[in-house]
PLY file of the C-alpha trace (Angstrom):
ply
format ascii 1.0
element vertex 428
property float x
property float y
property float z
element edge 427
property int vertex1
property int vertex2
end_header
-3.98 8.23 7.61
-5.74 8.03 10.80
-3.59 7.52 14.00
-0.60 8.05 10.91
-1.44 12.25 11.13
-1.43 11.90 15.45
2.05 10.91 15.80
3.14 12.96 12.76
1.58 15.83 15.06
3.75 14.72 17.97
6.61 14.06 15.64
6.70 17.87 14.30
6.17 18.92 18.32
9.12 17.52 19.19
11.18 18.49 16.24
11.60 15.37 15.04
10.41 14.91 11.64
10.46 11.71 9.78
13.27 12.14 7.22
12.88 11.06 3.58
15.12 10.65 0.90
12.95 10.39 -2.98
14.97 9.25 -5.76
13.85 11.07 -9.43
13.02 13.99 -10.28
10.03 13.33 -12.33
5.82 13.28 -12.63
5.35 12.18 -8.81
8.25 13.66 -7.01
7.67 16.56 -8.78
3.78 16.68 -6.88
4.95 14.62 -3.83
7.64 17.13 -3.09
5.45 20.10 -2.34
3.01 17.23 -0.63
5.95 16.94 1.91
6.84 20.26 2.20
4.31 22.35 2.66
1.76 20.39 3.61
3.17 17.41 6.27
4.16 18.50 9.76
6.48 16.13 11.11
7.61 14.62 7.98
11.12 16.53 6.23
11.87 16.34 2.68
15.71 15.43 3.40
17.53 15.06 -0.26
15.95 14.55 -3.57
18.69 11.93 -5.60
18.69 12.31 -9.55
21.15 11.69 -12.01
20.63 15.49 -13.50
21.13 17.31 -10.06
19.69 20.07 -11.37
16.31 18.86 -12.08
16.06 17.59 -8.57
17.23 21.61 -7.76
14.44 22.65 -10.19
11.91 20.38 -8.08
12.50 21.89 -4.13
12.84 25.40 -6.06
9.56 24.69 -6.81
8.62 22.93 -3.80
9.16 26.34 -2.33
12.66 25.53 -0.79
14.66 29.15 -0.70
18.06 27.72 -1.11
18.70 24.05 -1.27
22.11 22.49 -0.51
24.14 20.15 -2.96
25.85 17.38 -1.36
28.14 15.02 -2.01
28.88 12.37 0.93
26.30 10.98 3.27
28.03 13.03 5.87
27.47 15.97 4.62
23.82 15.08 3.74
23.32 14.39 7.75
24.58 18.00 8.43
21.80 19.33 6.29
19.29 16.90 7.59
20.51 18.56 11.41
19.91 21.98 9.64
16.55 21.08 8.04
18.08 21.98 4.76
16.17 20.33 2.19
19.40 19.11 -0.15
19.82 17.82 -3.82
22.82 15.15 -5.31
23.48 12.74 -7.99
24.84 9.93 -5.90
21.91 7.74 -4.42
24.61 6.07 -1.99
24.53 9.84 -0.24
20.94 9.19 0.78
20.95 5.34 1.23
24.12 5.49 3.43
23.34 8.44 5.58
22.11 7.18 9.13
19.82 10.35 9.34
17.74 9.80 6.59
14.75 7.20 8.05
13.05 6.48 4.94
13.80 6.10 1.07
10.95 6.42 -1.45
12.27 4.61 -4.49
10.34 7.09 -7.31
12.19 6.45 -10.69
10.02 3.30 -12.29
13.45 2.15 -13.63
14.63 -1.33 -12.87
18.26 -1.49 -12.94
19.08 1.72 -11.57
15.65 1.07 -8.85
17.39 -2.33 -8.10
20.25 -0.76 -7.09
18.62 2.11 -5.18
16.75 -0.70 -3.29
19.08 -3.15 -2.16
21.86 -0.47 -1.35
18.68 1.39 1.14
18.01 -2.04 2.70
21.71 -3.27 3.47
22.25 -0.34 5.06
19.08 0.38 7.31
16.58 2.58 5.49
13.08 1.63 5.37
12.46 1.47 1.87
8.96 2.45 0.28
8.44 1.48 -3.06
6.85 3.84 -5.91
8.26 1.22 -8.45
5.64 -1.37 -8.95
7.39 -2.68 -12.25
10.61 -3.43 -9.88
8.12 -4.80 -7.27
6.61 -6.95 -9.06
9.97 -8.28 -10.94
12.17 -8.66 -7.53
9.81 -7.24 -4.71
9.62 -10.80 -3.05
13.68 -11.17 -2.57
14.32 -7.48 -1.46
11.74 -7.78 0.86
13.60 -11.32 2.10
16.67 -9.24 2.11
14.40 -6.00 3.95
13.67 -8.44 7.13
16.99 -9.76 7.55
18.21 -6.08 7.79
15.23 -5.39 10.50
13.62 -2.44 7.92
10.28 -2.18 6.53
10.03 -3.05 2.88
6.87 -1.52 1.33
4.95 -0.54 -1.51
3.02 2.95 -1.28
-0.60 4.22 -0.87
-2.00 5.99 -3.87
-0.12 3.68 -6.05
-3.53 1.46 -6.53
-1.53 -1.79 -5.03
-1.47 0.35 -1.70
-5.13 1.56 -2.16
-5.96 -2.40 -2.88
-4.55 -3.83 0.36
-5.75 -0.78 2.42
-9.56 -1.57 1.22
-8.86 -5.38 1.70
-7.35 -5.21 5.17
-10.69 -2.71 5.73
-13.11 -5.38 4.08
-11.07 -8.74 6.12
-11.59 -6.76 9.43
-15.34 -6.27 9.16
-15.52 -9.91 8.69
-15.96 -10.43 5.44
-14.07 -13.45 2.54
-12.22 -11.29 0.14
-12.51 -13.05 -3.38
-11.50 -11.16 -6.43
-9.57 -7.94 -5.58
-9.65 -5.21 -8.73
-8.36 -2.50 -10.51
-10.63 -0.03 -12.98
-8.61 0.57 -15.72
-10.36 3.81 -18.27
-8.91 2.17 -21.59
-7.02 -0.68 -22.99
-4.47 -1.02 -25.76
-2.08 -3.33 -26.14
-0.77 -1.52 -29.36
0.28 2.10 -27.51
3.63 2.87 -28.45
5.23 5.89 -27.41
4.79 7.67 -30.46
1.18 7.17 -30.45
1.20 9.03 -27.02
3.71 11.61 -27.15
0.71 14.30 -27.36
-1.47 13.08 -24.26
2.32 12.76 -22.52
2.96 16.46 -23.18
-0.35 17.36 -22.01
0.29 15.69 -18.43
4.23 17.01 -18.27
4.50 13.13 -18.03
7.00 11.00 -20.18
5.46 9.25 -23.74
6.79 5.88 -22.29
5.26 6.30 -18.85
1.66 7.03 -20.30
2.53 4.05 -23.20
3.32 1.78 -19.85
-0.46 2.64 -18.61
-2.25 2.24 -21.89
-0.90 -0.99 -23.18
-1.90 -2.09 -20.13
1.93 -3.41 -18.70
1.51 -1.35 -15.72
-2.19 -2.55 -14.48
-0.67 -6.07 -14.86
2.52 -4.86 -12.77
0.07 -3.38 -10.10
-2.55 -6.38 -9.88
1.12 -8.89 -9.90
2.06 -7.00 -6.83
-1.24 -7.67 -5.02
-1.29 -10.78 -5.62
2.39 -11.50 -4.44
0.91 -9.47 -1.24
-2.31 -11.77 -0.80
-1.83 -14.79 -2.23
-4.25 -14.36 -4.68
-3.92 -15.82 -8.19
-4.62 -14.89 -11.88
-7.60 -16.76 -13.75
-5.80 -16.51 -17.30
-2.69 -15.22 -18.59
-2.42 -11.06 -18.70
-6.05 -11.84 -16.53
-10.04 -11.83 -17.62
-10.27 -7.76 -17.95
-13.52 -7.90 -18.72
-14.69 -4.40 -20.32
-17.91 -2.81 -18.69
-19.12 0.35 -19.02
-21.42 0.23 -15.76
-20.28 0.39 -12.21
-18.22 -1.74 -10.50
-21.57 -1.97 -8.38
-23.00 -4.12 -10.70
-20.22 -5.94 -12.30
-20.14 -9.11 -10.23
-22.12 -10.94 -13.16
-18.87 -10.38 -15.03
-16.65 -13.30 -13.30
-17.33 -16.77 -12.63
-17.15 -17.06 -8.40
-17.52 -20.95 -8.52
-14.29 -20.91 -10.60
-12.73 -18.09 -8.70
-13.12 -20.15 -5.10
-11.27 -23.01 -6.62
-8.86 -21.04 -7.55
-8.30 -19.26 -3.86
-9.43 -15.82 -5.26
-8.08 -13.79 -7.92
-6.65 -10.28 -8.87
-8.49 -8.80 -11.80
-8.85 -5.50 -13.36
-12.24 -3.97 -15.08
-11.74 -2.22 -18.28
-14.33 1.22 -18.91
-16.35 0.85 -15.23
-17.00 3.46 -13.11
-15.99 4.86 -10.59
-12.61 5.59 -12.64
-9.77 5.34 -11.71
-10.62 3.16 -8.34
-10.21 0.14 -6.97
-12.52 -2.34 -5.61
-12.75 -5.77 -3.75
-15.46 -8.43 -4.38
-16.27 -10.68 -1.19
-18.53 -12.61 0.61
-19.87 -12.94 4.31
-20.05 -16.43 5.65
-22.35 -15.47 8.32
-26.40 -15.49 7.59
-26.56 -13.28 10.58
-23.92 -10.58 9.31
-25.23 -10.94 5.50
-28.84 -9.78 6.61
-27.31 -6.80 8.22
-25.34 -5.80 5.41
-28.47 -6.09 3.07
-30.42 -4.20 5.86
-27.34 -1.57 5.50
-27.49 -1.35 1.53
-25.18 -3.66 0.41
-27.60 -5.54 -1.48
-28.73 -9.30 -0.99
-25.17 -10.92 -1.88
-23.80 -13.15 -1.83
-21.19 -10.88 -3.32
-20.95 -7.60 -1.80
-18.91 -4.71 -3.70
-16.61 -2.47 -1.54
-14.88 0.33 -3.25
-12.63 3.13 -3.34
-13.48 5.95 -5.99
-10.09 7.32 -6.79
-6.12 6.86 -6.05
-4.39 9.62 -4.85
-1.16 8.83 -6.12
1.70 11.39 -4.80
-1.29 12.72 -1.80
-1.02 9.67 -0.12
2.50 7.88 -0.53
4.28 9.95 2.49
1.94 8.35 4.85
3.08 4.80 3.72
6.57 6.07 4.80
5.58 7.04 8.28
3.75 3.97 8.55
7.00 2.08 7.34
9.29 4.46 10.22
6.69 5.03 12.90
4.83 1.74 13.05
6.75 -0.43 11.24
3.42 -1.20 9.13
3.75 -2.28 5.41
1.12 -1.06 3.31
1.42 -3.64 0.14
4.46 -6.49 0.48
4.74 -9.95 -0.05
3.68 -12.92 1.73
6.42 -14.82 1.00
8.23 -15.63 -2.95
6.24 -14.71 -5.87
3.02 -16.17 -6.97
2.43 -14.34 -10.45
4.83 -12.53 -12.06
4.85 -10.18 -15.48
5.87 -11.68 -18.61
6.74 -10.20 -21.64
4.58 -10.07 -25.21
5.79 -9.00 -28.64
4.07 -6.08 -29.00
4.64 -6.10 -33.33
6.92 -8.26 -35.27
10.37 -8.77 -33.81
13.28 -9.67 -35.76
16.53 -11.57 -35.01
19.35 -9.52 -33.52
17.62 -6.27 -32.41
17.77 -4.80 -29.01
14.46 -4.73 -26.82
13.26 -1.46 -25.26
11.85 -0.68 -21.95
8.69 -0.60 -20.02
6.01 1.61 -21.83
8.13 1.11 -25.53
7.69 0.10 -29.06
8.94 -3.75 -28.43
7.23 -5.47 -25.71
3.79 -5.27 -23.47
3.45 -7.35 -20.23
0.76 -9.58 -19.10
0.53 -10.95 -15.60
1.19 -14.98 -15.02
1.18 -17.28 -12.29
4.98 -17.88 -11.25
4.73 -21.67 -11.21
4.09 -20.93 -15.34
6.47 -18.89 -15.72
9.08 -20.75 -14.37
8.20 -23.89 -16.12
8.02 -22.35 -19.37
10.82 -20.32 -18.78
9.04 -17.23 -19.74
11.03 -13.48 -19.73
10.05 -11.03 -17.33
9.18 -7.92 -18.50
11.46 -6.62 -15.60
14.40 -8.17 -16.98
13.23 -7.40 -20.74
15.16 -4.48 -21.35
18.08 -4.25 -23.51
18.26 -7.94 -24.35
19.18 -9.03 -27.75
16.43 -10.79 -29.58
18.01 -14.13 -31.23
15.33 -15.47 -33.37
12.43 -13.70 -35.33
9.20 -13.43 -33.77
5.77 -13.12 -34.19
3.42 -10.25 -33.07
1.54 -11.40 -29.35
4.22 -14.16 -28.70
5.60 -14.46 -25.30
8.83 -14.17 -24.84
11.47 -17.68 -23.17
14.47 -16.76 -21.99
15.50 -19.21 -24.95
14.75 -16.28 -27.04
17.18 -13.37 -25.63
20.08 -12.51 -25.14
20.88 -11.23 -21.74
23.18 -8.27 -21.10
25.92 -9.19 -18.46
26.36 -7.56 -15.16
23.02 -6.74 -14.33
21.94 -6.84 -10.73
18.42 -7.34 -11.31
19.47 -10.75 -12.94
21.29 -11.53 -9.88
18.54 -10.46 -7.61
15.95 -13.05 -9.65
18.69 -15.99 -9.26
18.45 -15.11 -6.06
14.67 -15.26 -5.92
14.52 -18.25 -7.45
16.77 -20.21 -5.96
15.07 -19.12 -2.52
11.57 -20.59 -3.54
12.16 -22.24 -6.83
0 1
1 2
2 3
3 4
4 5
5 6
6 7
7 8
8 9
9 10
10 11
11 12
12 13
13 14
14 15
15 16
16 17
17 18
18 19
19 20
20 21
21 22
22 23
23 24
24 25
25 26
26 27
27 28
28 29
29 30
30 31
31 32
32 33
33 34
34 35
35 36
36 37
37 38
38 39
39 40
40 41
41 42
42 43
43 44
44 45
45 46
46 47
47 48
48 49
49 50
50 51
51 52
52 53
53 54
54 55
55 56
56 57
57 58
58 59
59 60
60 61
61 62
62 63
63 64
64 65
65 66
66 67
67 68
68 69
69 70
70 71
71 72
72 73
73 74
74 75
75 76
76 77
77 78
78 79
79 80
80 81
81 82
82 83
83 84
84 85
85 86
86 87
87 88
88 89
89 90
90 91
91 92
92 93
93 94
94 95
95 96
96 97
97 98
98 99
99 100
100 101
101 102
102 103
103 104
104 105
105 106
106 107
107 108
108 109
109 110
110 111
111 112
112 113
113 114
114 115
115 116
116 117
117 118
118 119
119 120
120 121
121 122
122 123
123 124
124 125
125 126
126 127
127 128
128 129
129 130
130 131
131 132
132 133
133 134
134 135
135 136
136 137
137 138
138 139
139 140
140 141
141 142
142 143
143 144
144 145
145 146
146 147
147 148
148 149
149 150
150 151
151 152
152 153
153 154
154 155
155 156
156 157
157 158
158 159
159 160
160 161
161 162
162 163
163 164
164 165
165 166
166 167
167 168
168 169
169 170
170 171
171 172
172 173
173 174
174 175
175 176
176 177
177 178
178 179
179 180
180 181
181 182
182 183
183 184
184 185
185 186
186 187
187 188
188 189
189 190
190 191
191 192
192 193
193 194
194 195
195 196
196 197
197 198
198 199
199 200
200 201
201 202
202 203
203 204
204 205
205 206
206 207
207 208
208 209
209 210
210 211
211 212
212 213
213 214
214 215
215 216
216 217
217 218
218 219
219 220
220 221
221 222
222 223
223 224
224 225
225 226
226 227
227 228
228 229
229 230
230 231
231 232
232 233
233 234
234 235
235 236
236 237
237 238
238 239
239 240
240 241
241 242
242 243
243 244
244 245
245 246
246 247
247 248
248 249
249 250
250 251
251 252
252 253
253 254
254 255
255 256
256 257
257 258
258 259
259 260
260 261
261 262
262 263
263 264
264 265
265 266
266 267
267 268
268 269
269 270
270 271
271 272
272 273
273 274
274 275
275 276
276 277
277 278
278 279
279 280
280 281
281 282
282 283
283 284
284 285
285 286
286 287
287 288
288 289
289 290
290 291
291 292
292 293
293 294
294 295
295 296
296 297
297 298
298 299
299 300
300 301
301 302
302 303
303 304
304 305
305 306
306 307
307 308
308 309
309 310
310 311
311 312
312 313
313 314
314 315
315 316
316 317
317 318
318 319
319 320
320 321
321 322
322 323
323 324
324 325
325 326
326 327
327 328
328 329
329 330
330 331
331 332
332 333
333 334
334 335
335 336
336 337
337 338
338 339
339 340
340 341
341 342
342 343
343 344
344 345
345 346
346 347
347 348
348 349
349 350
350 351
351 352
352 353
353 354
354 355
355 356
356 357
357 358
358 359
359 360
360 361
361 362
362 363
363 364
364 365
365 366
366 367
367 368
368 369
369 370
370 371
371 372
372 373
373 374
374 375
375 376
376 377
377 378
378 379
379 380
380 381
381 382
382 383
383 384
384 385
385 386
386 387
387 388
388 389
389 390
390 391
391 392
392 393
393 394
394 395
395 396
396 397
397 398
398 399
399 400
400 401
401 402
402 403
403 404
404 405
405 406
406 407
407 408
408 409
409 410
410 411
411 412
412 413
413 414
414 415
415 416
416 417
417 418
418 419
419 420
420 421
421 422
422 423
423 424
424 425
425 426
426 427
């Protein structure tokens, strides 16, 4: 945020805000759209895109937005934008193809429809920020490929805890200090959630049962921690990782993971199930300097040689417009990857599956995901749990089985199929 709220300062002096397109009209635009316009000089809330236009009217109604325009072509979107008339449509090609719009936040968690969102933003010169991890960690390596041939910023989003992750380790790597296990706290963990089982703690949060069912059978931590490792390097110690349940704080949870082990393997992404401070991140490193660790015992860091650095919350819709001026203004990623993917998300039977029916989505009654290393993946030609969706199962199987490719079905046509061929045959 700092130097980020400056030039936002100079941007609204100079009536010239950052313009942003969001896509859905769900949970986080629904906060992130107020975020933006009430509450961010310099930065203007340009189009919302939904497939129900009139939920995405409901939203800047509520956003406090008097009279907000429909439109229909990208040219009449720019119009607006030149008006600083916050607008609604259906069609995400208005947003991604209108040259006034600087930024697209990709909001709806779907894949197929994100996939096409994303790639259609890139070819055509938007930044693109991504509140998608599931899509980012299924294709995030080739669209951001595809981002730097096009010159634009390809980028996942602070308060997403990927974002809140990097931010802490590029904090913790520029005090001097060895990153080696990079972590999530997760509250709970079950991989049985369904979204019937959640339907009443869904209602409570105006979320969606499957969104809450995607956090609680723990698909979406192993989405998150896949993305920060595609953004560090880092590996997995296990399949769907250790998760070790604590109920202390993340302080004192460094006798929960083997460091010998976790320096041979180049350091790890991880999650802690139950610790405090919930729902944070954290990063465990080291200091290689004697000099350096006495002063950071001296300034309460304890004796080492693992030192805990932490962040006590994720922000979530707060802090995701400042990843998109950092994306326009500075042309500063928050989370994206080094280079092709080094773990990936496969999917698990979540109960009994039998031959010839249809899998659901993220967050559903079929599948859970557990994070992988890619090179395992690929050899064992393991399914995504990107790519998961609506393919036909061919052969009965058992409860906690991972998925092949050998297994499904796939549906033709898709262009997140495409986008993966094209992944792979980039890095193999």
């Amino acid at each position: 945020m700092i130097i980020v709220d400056r030039e936002l300062q100079r941007r609204a002096a100079a009536d010239a805000p950052v313009s942003v397109a969001l896509t859905g009209a769900g949970f986080m635009v629904r906060g992130m759209a107020p975020r933006i316009v009430r509450h961010t000089p310099g930065m203007h809330l340009a189009v919302i895109v939904n497939r129900h236009p009139e939920r995405a009217r409901e939203v800047l109604l509520g956003a406090g937005v008097d009279d907000p325009l429909f439109v229909e072509t990208p040219e009449a979107l720019a119009d607006a934008i030149a008006l600083r008339r916050p607008a609604y449509t259906r069609d995400p090609e208005v947003a991604t193809r209108c040259a006034a719009v600087d930024v697209v936040i990709e909001s709806t968690g779907a894949i197929e429809y994100g996939a096409r969102v994303a790639l259609d933003a890139i070819t055509h010169g938007r930044h693109l920020v991504m509140l998608n991890a599931e899509l980012d960690a299924t294709a995030g390596p080739i669209l951001n490929a595809i981002a730097q041939e096009h010159g634009v910023v390809y980028t996942g989003c602070e308060g997403d805890q990927p974002g809140v992750q990097m931010n802490l380790l590029r904090f913790v790597e520029g005090i001097g200090c060895r990153p080696l296990l990079v972590g999530n706290i997760k509250g709970m963990l079950d991989r049985y959630r369904t979204p019937a089982t959640q339907a009443a703690f869904a209602e409570q949060w105006r979320s969606t049962p499957e969104m809450v069912t995607n956090f609680a059978d723990g698909t979406k931590v192993n989405m998150e921690q896949a993305v920060v490792a595609n953004a560090t390097g880092m590996t997995v110690g296990q399949r769907g990782m250790w998760m070790p349940e604590f109920s202390g704080h993340v302080d004192d949870g460094t006798g929960l993971f083997d460091f010998e082990e976790i320096e041979r393997l180049g350091g790890v992404v991880d999650s802690v199930v139950g610790a405090s401070p919930g729902p944070g991140v954290f990063v465990y490193a080291t200091h290689d300097d004697p000099d350096q660790r006495w002063y950071l015992e001296y300034l309460k860091m304890g004796p080492g040689p693992i030192y805990c650095f932490y962040v006590p919350y994720h922000l979530c819709h707060f802090e995701v417009p400042t990843s998109a001026a950092r994306a326009v203004l500075f042309a500063d990623a928050t989370v994206a990857p080094l280079g092709g993917p080094v773990v990936e998300v496969v999917a698990v039977a979540k109960r009994d599956l039998t031959a010839g029916e249809v899998l659901d989505g993220i967050g559903g009654y079929c599948t859970y995901g557990l994070a992988e290393r890619a090179d395992v993946t690929a050899g064992e030609r393991l399914l995504p749990m990107g790519v998961a969706e609506g393919c036909r199962v061919l052969r009965a199987m058992d409860r906690d089985t991972p998925l092949t490719y050998d297994d499904v079905e796939i549906p033709p046509g898709r262009l997140i199929d495409a986008l993966r061929a094209q992944q792979a045959d980039r890095w193999g």
